[in-house]
N, CA, C and O atoms as a GROMACS GRO file, in nm:
protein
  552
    1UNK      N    1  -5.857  -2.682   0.621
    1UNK     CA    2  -5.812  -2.624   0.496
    1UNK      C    3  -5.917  -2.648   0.389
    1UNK      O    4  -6.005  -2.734   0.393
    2UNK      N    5  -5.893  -2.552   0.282
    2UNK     CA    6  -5.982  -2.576   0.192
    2UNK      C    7  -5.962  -2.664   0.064
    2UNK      O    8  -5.845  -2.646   0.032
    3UNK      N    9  -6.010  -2.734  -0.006
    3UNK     CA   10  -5.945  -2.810  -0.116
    3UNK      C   11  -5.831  -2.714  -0.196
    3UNK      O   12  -5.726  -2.760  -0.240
    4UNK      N   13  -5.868  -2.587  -0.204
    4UNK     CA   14  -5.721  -2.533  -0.292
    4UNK      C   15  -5.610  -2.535  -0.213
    4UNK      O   16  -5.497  -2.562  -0.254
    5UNK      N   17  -5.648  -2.497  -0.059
    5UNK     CA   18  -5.528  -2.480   0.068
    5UNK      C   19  -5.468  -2.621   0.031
    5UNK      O   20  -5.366  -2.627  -0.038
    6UNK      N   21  -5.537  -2.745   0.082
    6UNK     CA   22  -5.470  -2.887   0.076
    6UNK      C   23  -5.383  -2.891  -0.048
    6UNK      O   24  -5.265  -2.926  -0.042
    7UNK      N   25  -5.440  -2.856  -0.155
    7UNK     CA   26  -5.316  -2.874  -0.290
    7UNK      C   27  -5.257  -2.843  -0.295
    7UNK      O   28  -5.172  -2.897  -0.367
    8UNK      N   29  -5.216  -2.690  -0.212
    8UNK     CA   30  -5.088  -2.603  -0.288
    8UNK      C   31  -5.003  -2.677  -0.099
    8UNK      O   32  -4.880  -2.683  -0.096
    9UNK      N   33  -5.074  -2.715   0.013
    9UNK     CA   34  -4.958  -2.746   0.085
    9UNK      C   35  -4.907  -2.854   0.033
    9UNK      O   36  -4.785  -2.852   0.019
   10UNK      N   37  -4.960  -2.943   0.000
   10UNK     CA   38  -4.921  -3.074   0.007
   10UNK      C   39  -4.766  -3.066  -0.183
   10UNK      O   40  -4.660  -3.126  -0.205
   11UNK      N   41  -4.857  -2.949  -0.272
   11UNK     CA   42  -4.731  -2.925  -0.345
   11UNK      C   43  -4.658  -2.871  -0.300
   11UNK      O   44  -4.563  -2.900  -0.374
   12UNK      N   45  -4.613  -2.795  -0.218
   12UNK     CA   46  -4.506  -2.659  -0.164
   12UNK      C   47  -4.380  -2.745  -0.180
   12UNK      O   48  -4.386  -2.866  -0.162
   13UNK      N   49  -4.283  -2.690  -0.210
   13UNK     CA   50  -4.128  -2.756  -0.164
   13UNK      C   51  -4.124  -2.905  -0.234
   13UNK      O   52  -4.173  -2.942  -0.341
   14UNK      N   53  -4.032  -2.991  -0.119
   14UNK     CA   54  -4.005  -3.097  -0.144
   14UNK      C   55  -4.059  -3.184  -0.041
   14UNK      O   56  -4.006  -3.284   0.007
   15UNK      N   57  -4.198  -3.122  -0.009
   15UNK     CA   58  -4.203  -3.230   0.139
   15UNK      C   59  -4.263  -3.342   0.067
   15UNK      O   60  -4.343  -3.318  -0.024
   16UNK      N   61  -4.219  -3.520   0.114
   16UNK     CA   62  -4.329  -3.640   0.126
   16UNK      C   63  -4.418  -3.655   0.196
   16UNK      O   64  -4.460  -3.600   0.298
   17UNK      N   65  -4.454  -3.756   0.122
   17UNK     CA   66  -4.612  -3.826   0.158
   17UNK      C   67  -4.532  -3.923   0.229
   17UNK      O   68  -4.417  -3.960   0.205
   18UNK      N   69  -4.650  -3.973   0.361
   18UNK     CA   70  -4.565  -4.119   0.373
   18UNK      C   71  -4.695  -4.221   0.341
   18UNK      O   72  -4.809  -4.219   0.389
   19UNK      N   73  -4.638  -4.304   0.248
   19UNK     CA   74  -4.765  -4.422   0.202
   19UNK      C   75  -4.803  -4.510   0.282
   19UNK      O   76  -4.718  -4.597   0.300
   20UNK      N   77  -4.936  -4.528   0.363
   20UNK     CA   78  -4.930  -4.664   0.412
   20UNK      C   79  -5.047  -4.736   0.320
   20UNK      O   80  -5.155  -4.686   0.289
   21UNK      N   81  -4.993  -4.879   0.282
   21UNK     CA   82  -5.083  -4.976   0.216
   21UNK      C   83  -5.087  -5.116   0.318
   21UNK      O   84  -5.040  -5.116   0.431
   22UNK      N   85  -5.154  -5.237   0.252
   22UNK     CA   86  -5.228  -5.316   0.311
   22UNK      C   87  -5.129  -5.449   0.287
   22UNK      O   88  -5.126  -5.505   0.178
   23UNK      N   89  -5.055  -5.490   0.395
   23UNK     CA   90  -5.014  -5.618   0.325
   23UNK      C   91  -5.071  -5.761   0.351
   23UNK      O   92  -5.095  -5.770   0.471
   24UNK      N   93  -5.098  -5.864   0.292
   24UNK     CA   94  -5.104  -5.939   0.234
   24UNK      C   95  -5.186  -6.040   0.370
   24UNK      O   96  -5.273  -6.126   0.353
   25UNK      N   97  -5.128  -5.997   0.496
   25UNK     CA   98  -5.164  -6.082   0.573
   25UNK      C   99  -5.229  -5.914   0.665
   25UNK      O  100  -5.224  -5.910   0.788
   26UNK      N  101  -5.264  -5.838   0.616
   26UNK     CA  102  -5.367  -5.713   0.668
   26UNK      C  103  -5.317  -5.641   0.743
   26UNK      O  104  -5.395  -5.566   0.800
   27UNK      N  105  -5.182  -5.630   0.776
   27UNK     CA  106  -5.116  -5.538   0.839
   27UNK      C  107  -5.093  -5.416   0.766
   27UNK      O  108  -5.142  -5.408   0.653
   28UNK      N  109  -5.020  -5.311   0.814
   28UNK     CA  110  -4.981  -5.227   0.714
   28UNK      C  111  -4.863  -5.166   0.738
   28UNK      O  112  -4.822  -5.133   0.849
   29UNK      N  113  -4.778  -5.142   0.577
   29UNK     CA  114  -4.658  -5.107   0.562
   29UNK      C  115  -4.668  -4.958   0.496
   29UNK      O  116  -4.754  -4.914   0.419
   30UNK      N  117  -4.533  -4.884   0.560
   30UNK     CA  118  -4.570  -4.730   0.556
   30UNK      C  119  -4.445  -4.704   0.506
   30UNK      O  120  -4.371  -4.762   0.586
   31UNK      N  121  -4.353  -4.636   0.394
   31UNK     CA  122  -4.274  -4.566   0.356
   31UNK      C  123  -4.315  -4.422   0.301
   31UNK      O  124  -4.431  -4.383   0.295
   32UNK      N  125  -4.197  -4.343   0.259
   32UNK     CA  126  -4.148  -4.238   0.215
   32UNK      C  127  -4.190  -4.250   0.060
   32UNK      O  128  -4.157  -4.348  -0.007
   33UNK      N  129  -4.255  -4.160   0.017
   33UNK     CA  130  -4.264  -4.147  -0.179
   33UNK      C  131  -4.252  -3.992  -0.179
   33UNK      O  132  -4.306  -3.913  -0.101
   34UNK      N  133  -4.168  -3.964  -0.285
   34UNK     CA  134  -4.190  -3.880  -0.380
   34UNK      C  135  -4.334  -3.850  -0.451
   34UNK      O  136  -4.409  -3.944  -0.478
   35UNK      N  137  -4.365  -3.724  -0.476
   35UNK     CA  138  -4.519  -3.740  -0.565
   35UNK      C  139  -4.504  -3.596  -0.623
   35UNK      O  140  -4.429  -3.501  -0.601
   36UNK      N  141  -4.606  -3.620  -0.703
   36UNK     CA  142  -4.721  -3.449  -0.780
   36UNK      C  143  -4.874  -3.497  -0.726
   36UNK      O  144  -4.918  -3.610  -0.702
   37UNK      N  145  -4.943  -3.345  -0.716
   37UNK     CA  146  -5.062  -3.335  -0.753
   37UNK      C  147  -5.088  -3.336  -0.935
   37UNK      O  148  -5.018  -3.271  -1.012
   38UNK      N  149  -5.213  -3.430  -0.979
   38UNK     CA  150  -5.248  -3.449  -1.125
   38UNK      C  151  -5.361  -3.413  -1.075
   38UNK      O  152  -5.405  -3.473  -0.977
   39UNK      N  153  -5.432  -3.302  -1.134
   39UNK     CA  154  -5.579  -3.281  -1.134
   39UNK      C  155  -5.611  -3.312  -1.013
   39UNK      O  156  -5.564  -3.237  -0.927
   40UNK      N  157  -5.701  -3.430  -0.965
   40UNK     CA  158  -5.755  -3.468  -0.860
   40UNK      C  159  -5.717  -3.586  -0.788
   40UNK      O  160  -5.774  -3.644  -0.697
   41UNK      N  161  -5.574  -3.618  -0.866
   41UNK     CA  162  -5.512  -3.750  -0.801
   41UNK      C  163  -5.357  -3.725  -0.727
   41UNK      O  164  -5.308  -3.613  -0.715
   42UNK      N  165  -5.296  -3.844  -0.683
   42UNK     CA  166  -5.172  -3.783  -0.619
   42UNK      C  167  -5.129  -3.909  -0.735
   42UNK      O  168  -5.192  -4.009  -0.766
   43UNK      N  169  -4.984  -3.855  -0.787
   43UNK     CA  170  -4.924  -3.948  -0.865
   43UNK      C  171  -4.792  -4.004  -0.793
   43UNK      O  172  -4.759  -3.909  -0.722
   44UNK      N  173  -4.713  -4.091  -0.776
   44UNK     CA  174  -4.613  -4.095  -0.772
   44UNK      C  175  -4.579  -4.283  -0.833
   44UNK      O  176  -4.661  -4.365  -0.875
   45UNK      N  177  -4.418  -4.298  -0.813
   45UNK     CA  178  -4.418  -4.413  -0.902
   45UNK      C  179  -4.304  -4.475  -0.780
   45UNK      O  180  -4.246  -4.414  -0.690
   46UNK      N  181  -4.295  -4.669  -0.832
   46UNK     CA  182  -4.257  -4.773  -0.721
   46UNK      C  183  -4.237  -4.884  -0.785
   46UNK      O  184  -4.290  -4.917  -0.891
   47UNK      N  185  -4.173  -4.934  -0.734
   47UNK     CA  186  -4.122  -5.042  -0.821
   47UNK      C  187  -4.156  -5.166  -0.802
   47UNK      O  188  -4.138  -5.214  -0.690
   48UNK      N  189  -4.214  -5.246  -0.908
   48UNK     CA  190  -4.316  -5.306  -0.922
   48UNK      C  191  -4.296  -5.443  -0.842
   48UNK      O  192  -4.407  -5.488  -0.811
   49UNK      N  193  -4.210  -5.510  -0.806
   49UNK     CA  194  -4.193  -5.589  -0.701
   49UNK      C  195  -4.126  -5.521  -0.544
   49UNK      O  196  -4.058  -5.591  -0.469
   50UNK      N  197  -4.163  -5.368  -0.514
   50UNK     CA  198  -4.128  -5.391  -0.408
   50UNK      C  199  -4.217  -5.396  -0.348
   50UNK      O  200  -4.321  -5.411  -0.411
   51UNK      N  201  -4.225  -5.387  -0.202
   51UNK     CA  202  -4.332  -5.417  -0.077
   51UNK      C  203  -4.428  -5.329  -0.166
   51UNK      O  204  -4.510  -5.384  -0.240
   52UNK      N  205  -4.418  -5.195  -0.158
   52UNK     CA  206  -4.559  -5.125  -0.247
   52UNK      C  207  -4.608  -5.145  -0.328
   52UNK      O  208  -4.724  -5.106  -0.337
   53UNK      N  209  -4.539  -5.223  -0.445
   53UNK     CA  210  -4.577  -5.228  -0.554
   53UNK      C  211  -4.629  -5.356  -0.613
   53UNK      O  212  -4.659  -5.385  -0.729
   54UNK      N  213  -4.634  -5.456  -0.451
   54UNK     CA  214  -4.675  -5.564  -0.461
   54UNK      C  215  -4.809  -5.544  -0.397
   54UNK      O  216  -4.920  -5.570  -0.442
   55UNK      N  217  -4.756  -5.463  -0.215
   55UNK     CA  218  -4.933  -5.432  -0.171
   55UNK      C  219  -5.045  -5.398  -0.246
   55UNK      O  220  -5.162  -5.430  -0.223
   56UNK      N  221  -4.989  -5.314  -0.361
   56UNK     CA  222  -5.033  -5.181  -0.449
   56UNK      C  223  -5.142  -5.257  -0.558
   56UNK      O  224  -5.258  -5.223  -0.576
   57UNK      N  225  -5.066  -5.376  -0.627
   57UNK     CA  226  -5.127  -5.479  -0.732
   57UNK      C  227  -5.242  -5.598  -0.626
   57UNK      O  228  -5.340  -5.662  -0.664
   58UNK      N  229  -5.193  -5.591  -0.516
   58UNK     CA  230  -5.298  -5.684  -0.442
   58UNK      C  231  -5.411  -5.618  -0.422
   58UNK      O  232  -5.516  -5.642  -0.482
   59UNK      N  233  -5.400  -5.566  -0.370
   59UNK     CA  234  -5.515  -5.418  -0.284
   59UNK      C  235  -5.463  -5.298  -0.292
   59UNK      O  236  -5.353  -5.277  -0.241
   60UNK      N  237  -5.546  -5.181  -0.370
   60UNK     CA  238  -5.518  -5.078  -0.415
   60UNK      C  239  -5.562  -4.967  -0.281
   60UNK      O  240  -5.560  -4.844  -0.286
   61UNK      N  241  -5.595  -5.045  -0.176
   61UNK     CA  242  -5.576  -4.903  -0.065
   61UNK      C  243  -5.545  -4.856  -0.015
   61UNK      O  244  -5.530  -4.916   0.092
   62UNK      N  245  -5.495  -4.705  -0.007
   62UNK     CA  246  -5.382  -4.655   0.037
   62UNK      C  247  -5.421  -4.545   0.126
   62UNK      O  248  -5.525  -4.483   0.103
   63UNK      N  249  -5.372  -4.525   0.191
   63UNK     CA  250  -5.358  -4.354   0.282
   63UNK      C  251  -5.220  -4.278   0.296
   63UNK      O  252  -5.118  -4.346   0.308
   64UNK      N  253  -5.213  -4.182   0.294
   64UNK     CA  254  -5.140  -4.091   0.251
   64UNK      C  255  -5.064  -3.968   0.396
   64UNK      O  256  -5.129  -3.958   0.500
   65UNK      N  257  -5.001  -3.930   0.389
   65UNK     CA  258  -5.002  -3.797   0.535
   65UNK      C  259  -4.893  -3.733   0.492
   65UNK      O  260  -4.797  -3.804   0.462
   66UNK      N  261  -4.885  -3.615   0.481
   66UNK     CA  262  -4.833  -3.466   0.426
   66UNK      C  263  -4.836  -3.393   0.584
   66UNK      O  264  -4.931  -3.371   0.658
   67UNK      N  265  -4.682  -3.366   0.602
   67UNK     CA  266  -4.664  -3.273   0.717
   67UNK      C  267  -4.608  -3.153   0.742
   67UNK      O  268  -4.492  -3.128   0.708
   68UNK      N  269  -4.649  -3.108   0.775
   68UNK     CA  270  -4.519  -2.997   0.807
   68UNK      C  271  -4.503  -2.977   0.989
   68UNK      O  272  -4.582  -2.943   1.077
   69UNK      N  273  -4.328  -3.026   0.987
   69UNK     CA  274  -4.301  -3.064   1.113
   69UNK      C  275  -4.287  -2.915   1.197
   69UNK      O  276  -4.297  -2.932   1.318
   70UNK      N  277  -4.273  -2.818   1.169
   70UNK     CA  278  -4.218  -2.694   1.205
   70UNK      C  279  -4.392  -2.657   1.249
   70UNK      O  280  -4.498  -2.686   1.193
   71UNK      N  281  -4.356  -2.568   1.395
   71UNK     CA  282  -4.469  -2.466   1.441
   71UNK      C  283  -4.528  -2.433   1.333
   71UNK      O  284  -4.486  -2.470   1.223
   72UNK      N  285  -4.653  -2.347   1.350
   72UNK     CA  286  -4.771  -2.413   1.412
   72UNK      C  287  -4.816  -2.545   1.348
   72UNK      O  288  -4.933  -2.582   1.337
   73UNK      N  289  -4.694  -2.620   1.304
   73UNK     CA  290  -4.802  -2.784   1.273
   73UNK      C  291  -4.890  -2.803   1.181
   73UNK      O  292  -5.001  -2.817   1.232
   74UNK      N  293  -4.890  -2.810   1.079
   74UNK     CA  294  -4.968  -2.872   0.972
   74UNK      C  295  -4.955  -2.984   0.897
   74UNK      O  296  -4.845  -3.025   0.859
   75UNK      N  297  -5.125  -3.073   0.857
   75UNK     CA  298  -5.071  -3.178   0.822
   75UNK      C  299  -5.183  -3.207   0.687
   75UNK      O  300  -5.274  -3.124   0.680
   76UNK      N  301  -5.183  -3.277   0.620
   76UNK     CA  302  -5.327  -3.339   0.529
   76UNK      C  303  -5.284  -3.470   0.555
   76UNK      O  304  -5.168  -3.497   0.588
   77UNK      N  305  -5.389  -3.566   0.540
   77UNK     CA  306  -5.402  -3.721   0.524
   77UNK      C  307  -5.523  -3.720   0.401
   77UNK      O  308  -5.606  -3.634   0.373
   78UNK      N  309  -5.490  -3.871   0.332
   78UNK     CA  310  -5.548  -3.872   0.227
   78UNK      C  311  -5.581  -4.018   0.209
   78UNK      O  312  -5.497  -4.101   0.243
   79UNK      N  313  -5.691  -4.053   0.161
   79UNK     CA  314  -5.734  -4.178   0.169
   79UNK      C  315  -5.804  -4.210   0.014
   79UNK      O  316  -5.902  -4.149  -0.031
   80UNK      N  317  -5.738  -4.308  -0.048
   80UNK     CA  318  -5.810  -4.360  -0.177
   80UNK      C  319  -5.740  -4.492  -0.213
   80UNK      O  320  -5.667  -4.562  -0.144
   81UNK      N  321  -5.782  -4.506  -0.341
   81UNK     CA  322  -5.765  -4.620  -0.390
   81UNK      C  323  -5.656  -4.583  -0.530
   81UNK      O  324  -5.669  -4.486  -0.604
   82UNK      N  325  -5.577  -4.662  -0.538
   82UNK     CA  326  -5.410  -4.692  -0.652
   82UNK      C  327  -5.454  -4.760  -0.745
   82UNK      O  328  -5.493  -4.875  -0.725
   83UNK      N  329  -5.457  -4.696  -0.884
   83UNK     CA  330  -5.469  -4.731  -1.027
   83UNK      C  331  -5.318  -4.760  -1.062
   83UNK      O  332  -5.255  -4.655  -1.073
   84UNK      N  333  -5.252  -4.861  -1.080
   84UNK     CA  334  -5.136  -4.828  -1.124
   84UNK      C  335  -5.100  -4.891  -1.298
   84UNK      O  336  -5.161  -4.992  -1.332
   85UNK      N  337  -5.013  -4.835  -1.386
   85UNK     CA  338  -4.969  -4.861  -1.525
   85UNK      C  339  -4.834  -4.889  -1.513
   85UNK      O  340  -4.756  -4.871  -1.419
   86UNK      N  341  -4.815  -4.946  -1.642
   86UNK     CA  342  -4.669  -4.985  -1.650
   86UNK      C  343  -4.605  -4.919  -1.797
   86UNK      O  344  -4.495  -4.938  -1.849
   87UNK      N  345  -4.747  -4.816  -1.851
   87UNK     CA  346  -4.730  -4.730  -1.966
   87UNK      C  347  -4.558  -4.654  -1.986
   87UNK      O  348  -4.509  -4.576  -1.904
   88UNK      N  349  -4.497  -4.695  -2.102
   88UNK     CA  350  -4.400  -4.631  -2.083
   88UNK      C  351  -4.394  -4.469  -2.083
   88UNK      O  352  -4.314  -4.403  -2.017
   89UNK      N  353  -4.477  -4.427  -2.156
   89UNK     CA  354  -4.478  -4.286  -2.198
   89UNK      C  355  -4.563  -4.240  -2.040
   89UNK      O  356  -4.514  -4.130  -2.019
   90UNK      N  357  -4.608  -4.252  -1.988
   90UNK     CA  358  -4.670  -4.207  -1.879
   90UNK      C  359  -4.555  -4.246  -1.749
   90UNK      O  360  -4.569  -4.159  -1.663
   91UNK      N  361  -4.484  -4.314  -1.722
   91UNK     CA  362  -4.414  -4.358  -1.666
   91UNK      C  363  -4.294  -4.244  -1.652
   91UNK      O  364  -4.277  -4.171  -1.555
   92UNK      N  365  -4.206  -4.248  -1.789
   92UNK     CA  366  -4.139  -4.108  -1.827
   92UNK      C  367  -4.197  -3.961  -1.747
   92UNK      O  368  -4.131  -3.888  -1.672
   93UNK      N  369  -4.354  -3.942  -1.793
   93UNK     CA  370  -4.363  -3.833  -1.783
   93UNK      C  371  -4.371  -3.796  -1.625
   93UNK      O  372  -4.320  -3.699  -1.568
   94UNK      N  373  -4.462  -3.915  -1.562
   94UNK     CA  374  -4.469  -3.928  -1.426
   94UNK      C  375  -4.298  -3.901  -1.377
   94UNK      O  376  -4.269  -3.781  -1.370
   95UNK      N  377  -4.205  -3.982  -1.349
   95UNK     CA  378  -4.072  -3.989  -1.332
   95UNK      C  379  -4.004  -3.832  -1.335
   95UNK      O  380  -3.928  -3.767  -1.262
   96UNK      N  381  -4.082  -3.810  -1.472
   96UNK     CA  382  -3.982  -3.647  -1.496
   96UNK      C  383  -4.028  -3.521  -1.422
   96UNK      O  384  -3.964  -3.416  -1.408
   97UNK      N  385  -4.164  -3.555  -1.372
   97UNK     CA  386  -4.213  -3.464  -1.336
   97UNK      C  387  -4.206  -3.452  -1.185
   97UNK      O  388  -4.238  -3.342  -1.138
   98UNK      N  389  -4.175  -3.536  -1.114
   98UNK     CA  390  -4.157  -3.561  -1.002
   98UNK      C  391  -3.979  -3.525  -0.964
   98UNK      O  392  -3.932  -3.451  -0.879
   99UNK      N  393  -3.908  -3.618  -1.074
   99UNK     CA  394  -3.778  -3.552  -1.032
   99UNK      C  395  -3.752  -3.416  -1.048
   99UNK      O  396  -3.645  -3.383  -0.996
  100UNK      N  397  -3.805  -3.336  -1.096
  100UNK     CA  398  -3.825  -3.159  -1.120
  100UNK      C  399  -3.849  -3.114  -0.998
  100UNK      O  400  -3.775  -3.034  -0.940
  101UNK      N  401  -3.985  -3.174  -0.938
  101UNK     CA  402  -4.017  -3.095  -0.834
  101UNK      C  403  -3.867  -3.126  -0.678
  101UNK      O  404  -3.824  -3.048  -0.593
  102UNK      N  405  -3.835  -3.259  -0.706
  102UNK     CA  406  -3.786  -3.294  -0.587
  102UNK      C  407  -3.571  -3.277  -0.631
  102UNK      O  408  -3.466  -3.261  -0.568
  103UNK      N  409  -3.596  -3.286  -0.705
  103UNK     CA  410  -3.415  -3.236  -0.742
  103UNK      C  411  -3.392  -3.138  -0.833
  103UNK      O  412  -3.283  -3.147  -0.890
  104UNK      N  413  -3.501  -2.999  -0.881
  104UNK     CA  414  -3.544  -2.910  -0.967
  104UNK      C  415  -3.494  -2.952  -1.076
  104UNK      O  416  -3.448  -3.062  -1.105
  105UNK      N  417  -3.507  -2.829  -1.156
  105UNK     CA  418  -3.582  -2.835  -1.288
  105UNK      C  419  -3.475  -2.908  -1.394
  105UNK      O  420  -3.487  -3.002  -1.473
  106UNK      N  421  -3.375  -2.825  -1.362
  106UNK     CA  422  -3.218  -2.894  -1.421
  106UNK      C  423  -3.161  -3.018  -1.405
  106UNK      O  424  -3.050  -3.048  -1.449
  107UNK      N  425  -3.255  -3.112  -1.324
  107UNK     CA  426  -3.227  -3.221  -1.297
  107UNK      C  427  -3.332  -3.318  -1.357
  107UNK      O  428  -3.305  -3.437  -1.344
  108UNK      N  429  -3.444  -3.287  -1.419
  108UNK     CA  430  -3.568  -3.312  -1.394
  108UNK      C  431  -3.563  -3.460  -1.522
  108UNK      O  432  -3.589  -3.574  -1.482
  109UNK      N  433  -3.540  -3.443  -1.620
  109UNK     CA  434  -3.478  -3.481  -1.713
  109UNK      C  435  -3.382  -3.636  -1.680
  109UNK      O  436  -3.383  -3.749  -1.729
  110UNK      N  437  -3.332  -3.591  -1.610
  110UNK     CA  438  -3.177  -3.717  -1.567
  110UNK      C  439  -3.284  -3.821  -1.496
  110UNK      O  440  -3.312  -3.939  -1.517
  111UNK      N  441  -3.340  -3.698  -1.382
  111UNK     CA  442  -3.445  -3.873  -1.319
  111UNK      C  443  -3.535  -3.924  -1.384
  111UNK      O  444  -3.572  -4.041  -1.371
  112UNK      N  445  -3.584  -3.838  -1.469
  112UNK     CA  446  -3.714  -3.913  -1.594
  112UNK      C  447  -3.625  -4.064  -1.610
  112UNK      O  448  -3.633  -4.178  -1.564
  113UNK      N  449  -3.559  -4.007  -1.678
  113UNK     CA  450  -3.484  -4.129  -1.755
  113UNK      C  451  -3.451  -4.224  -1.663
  113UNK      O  452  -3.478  -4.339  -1.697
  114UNK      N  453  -3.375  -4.201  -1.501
  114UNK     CA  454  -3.334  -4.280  -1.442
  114UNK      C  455  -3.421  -4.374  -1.360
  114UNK      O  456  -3.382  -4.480  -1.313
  115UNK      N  457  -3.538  -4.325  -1.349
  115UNK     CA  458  -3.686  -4.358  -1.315
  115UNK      C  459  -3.816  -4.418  -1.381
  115UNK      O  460  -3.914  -4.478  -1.336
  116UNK      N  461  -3.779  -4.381  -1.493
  116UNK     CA  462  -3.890  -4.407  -1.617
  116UNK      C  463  -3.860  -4.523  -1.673
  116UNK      O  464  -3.852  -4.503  -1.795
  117UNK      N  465  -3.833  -4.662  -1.641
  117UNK     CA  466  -3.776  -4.744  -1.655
  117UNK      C  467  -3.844  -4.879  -1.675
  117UNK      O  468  -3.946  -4.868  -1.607
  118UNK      N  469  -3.845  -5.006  -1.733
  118UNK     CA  470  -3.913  -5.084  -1.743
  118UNK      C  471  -3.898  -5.135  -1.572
  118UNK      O  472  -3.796  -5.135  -1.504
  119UNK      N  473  -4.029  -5.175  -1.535
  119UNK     CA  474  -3.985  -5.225  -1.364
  119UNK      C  475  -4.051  -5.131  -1.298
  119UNK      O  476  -4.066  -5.157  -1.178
  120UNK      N  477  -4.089  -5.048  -1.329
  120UNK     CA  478  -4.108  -4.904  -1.238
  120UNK      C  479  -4.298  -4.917  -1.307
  120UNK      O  480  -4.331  -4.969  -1.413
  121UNK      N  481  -4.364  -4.868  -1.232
  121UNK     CA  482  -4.499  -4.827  -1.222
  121UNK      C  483  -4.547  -4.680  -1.155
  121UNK      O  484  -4.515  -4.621  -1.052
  122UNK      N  485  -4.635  -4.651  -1.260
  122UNK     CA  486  -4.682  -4.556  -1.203
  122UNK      C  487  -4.798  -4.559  -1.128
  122UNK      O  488  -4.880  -4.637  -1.177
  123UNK      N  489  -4.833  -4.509  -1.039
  123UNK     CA  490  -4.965  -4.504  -0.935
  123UNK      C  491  -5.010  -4.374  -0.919
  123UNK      O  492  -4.953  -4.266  -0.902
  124UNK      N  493  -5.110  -4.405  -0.927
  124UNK     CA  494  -5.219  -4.280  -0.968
  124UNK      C  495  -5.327  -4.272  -0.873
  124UNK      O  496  -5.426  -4.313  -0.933
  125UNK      N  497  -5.364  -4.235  -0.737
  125UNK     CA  498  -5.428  -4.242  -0.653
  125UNK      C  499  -5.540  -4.153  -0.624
  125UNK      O  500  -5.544  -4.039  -0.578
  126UNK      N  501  -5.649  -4.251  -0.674
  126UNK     CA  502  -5.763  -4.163  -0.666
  126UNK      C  503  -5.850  -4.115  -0.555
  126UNK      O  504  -5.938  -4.187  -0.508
  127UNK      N  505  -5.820  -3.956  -0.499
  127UNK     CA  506  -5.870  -3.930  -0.399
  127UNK      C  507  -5.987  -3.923  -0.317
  127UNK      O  508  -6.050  -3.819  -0.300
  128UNK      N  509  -6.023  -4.059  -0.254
  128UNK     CA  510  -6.159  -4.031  -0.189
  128UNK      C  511  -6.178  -3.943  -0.039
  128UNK      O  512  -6.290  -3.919   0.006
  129UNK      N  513  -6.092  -3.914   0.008
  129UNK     CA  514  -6.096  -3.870   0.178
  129UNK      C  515  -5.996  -3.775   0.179
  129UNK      O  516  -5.901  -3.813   0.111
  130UNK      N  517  -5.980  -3.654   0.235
  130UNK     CA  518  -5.934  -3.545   0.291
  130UNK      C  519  -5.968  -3.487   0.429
  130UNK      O  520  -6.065  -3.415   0.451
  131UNK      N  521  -5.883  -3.525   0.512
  131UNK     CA  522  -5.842  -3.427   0.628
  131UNK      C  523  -5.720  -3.379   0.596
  131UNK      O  524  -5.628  -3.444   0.547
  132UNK      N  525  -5.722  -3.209   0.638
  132UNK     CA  526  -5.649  -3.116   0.616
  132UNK      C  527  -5.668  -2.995   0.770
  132UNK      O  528  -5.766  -2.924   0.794
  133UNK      N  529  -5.542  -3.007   0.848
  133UNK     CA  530  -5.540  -2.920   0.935
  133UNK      C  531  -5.423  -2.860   0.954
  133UNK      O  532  -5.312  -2.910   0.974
  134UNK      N  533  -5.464  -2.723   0.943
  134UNK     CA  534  -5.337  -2.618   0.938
  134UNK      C  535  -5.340  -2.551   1.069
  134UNK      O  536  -5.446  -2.511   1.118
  135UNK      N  537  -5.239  -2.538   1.120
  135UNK     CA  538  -5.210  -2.413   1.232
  135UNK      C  539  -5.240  -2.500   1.389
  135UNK      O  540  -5.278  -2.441   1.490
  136UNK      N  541  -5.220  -2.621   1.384
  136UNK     CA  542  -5.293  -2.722   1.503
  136UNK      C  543  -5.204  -2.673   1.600
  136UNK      O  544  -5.232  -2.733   1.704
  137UNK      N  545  -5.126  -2.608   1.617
  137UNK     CA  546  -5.076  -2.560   1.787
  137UNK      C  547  -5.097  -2.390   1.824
  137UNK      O  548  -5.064  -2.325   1.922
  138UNK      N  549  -5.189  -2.343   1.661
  138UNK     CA  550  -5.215  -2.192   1.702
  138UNK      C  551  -5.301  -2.167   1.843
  138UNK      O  552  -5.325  -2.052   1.881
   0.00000   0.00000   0.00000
């Protein structure tokens, strides 16, 4: 895929990323996030003592994988490094903008607020690595 292909799959719908980061004793732990594309970063937000948001403040390296499970198979993986803030106003906006895409627009608002919360961090992942393959069982 091409860098515009990778952006608009990895925005389409409501599909996740699944995060894997680095824990503490070098293993690695992999969940489910919510996210947006920002310019050239993937944003999404975590809460600041959980497993991520502890890996996240230790070691900021992360990889990323965007799928689509349905024929012909497509996927991106993404590899960078996690800036994260505890900015309230960025936090909000992060939060609101994410609950839009993933519980639309009429909702978008309720999760700001319910998300945008002291405790909550935003992560801002700056993209160094892209693999992107579309159509892998054509």
């Amino acid at each position: 895929m091409t860098d515009e292909e990778w952006r608009a799959f990895v925005s389409e719908g409501t599909r996740t990323a699944k995060l894997s980061t680095v824990r503490a004793d070098g293993s690695p732990h992999i969940a489910p996030v919510w996210f947006v594309v920002d310019g050239d970063d993937i944003v999404f937000n975590t809460g600041k003592d959980t497993v991520k948001g502890r890996n996240l403040a230790r070691d900021g390296r992360v990889a990323l994988c965007v799928d689509d499970e349905r024929p012909p198979f497509s996927f991106v993986t993404i590899q960078g490094r996690a800036e994260l803030s505890e900015d309230p106003a960025a936090l909000l906006d992060s939060a609101t903008r994410i609950g839009g895409r993933y519980m639309g627009a009429d909702r978008a608002e309720e999760f700001g607020r319910r998300n945008g919360v002291p405790g909550e961090l935003v992560v801002r992942v700056r993209v160094e690595k892209v693999v992107a393959l579309g159509g892998v069982s054509s």
